[in-house]
C-alpha positions, 0 to 999 in steps of 0.5 A, a space after each residue: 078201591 084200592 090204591 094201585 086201581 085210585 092211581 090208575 084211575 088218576 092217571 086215566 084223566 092226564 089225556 084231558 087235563 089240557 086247555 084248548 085255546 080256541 074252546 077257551 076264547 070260544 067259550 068265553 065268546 058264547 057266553 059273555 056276549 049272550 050274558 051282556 045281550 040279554 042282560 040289555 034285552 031285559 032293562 028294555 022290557 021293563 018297559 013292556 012287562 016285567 013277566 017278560 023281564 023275568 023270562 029274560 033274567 031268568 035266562 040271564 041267569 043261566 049265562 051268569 052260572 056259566 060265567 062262574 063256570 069259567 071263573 071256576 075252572 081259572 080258579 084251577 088254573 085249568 082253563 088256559 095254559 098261561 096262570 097268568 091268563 086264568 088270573 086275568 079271565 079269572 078276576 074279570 069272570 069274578 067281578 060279574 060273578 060278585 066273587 074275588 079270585 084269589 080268596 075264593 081259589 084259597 077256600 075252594 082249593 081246600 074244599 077239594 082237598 077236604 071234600 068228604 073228611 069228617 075231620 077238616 069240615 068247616 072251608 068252602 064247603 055247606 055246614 054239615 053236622 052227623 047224627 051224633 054231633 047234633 044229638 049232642 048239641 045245645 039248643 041254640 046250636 041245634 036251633 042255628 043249624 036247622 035255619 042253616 039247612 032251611 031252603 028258604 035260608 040256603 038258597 034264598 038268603 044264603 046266596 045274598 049273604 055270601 055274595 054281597 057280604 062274605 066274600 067282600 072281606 078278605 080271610 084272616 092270614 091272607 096275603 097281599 095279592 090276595 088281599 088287593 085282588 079283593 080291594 079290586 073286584 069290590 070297587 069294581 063291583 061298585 064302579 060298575 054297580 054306579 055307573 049302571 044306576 047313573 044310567 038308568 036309574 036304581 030301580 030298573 037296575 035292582 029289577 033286573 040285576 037283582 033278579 039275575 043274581 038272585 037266581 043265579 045265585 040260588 042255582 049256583 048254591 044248589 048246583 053246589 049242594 046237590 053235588 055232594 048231599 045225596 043219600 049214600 054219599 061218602 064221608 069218612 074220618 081222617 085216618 080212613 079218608 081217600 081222595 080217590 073215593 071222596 071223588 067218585 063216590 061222594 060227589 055225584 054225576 048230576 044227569 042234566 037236560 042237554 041245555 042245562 049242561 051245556 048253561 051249566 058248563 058240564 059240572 054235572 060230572 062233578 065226580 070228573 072234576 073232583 078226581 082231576 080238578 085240572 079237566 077243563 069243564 068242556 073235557 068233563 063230558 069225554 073224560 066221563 064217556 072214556 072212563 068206565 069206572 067213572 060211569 058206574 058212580 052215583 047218578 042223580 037226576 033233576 027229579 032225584 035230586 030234590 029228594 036232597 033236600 030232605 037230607 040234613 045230618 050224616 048218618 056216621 053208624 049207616 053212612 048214609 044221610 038223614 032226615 030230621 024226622 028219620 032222628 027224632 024217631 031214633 031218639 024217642 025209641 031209644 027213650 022208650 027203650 029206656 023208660 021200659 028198663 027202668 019201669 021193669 027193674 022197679 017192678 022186679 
């Protein structure tokens, strides 16, 4: 891809990079109510069975994701024309979200502009090590890692570390708005947390929002994962590196059932959000439909996708992702190959 083709494909997003009032508050409307409704419908049947409570939060859940859907897109100050908007929307979405706004828009902002670059890693994106990288590890750092990559640690104790610990405590350098807006989605976070338990007790607050969280939580980390660990996804050194083909080739287009696009606000078409962060997720769809070089870009489905999970270290000589086992293998013929050498130079 060059650049004059990456410009023009930059310039084909302009006609969907405007917020819609009305798909704005309507958005907000079938999705905070639904949220709170089944929230409550959930403590009720606590009463009743906590299958059916789990059934509830589940769906719960589904409204949460979409909530951080609309603090996502505040984030990017895409889903209201008014910034001053998108920070009100924004740190309430965060606040039922567990996520401050303006230290998660710092870390997610250079996550779109590093996403792919070997080079800048390490900011609002998932630990990746490459091949090399790992081989040349210590033990304990090889050891870290693969706990990391775990799916238990990542999208079980992963979620709770960053939600309830993380993102509690600001970054180093962060400046004063940043640093109050934090002080207020935490005693807010914890206002709210009190008051739900001086109401109707701990227990059935930890049943229900414990569940919802969870899961949600768990959905929100592998949403995030899946996006951008796929098989021939695409990463590149820094002086090489292209934000056009960071894009469209190492962020997917996850092909979803229509009622989790819909819980999961469109950000199936990933690819669509990383080429124009300024696209509102109710756009995401039409820039996708209306853009045919935008239909030919990785696709995966909820059957394919779980093959991302055997993906744990970025192949730089194939450019492709590997396996843990796919390294081991590589490593032992290369010991073989080695101890063959050396056994036939003693014997000449």
């Amino acid at each position: 891809m060059n650049k004059e083709h990456s410009q023009q494909l930059r310039k084909q997003m302009l006609p969907y990079e405007k917020a819609d009032m009305k798909s704005s508050v309507w958005q907000m409307i079938n999705t905070i109510g639904p949220f709170f409704l089944t929230w409550f419908l959930a403590y009720k049947s606590l009463s009743i069975s906590y299958l059916l409570t789990f059934v509830l939060a589940v769906v719960s859940a589904g409204f949460m994701v979409r909530i951080f859907i609309i603090f996502h897109d505040c984030c990017h100050h895409s889903f209201f024309k008014s910034r001053k908007a998108n920070k009100i929307v924004g740190t309430i979405a965060g606040i039922l979200t567990f996520f401050p706004y303006h230290q998660w828009q710092h870390s997610h902002s250079v996550h779109h502009a590093t996403s792919g670059n070997l080079d800048k890693r390490g900011t609002g994106d998932i630990w990746m090590m490459t091949v090399t990288e790992y081989m040349e590890a210590s033990f304990w750092q090889r050891l870290a890692y693969r706990l990391y990559r775990n799916p238990f640690v990542m999208f079980i104790l992963g979620p709770i570390y960053v939600f309830l610990i993380e993102n509690r405590f600001n970054r180093k350098g962060a400046r004063l708005n940043e640093r109050l807006n934090t002080y207020i989605t935490n005693a807010a976070i914890v206002g709210i947390a009190a008051l739900l338990i001086w109401l109707i007790g701990w227990q059935a607050f930890l049943l229900v929002e414990g569940t919802i969280f969870l899961i949600a939580g768990s959905a929100g980390v592998w949403l995030f994962y899946v996006q951008h660990t796929f098989e021939d996804s695409y990463f590149e050194e820094d002086k090489s590196w292209s934000y056009v083909k960071a894009a469209v080739e190492g962020s997917s287009f996850y092909k979803l059932p229509q009622p989790l696009q819909w819980l999961t606000g469109n950000i199936g078409f990933h690819h669509v959000h990383h080429l124009s962060p300024r696209v509102p997720n109710y756009q995401l769809e039409a820039a996708h439909n209306d853009t045919p070089p935008l239909q030919n870009v990785p696709t995966i489905t909820l059957a394919t996708s779980l093959e991302s999970l055997k993906f744990r270290l970025w192949d730089e000589q194939n450019e492709k992702f590997v396996t843990f086992h796919a390294v081991k293998e590589q490593t032992a013929r290369k010991k073989a190959k080695r101890h063959f050498r050396s056994v036939h130079m003693k014997s000449e």
